[in-house]
C-alpha positions as CSV (number, residue, x, y, z in Angstrom):
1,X,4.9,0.1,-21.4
2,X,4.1,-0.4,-17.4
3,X,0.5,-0.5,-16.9
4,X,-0.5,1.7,-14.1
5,X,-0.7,-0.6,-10.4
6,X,-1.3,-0.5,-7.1
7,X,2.6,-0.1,-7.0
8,X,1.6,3.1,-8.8
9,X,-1.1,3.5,-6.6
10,X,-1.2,6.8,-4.0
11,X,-3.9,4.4,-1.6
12,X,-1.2,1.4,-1.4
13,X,0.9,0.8,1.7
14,X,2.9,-2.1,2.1
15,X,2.0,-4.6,4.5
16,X,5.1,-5.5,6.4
17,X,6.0,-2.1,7.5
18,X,3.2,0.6,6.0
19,X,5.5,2.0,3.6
20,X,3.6,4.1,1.0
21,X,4.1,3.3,-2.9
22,X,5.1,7.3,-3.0
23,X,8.5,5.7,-0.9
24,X,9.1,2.4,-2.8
25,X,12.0,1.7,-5.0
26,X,11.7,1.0,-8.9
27,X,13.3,-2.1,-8.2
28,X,10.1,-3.1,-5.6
29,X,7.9,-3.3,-8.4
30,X,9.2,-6.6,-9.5
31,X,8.9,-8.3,-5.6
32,X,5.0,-8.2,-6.1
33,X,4.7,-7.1,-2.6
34,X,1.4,-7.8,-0.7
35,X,-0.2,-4.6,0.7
36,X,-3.1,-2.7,1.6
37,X,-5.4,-0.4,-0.3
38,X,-6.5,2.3,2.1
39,X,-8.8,3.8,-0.8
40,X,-12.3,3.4,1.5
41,X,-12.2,2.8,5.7
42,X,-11.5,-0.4,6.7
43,X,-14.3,-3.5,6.2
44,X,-15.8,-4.5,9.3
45,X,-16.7,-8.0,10.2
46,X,-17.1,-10.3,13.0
47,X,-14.4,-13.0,13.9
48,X,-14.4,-16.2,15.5
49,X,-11.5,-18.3,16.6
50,X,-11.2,-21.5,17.8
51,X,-13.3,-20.5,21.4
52,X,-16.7,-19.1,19.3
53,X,-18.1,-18.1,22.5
54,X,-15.2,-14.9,22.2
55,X,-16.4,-13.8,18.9
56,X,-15.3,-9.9,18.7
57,X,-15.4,-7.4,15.7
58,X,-12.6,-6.1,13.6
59,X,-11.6,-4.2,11.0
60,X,-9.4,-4.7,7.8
61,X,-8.4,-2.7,4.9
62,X,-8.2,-4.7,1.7
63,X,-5.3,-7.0,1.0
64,X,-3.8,-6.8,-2.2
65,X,-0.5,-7.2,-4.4
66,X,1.6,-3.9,-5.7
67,X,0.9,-5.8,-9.0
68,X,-3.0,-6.0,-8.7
69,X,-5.0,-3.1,-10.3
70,X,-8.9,-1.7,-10.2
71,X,-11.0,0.5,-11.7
72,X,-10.6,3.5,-8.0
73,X,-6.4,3.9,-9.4
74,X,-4.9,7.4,-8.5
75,X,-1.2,8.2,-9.3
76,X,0.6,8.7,-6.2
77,X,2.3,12.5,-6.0
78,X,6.5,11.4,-6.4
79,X,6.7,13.1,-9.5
80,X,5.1,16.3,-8.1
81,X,7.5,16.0,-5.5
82,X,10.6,15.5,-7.9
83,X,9.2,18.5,-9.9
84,X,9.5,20.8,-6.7
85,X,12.9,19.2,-6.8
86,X,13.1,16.7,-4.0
87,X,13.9,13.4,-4.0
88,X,11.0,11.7,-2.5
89,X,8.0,13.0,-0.9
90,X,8.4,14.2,2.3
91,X,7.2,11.9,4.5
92,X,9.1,9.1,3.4
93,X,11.9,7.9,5.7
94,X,15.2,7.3,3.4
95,X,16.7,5.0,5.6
96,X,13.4,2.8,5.3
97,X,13.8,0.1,2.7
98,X,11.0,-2.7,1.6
99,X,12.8,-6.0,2.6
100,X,13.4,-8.8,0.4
């Protein structure tokens, strides 16, 4: 038995190109991709690079792994969307794919 992920996870997106875990593949789970959780708005905080008299505020939605889990999980809707006899939810781009 799978336990349920952020693979699983309507509030993950992948990192490299925003892909929602609605759109993945089955065979992404095993990559471990990194990703964001877009649960709550993005944390705010202040950055300073090298030159700290630049500093300048930012924000950033979590980083996490499609394997990581937490207690705010929420099944994404691709089986609602194969039940109303679709392939994938409709906003997913077929020709997207997560690369290696």
């Amino acid at each position: 038995m799978t336990l349920p992920s952020c693979f699983d996870c309507q509030f993950f997106t992948t990192l490299d190109d925003d892909t929602p875990a609605a759109c993945l593949e089955p065979s992404d789970r095993q990559k471990c991709l990194q990703g964001l959780c877009r649960r709550n708005p993005p944390a705010v905080g202040r950055f300073r690079g090298e030159d700290e008299s630049l500093p300048y505020d930012y924000g950033q939605w979590p980083l996490v792994l499609s394997c990581d889990w937490c207690g705010a999980f929420k099944p994404h809707t691709k089986d609602r969307f194969a039940l109303q006899g679709r392939l994938q939810a409709p906003w997913c781009d077929s020709t997207a794919k997560v690369s290696d």
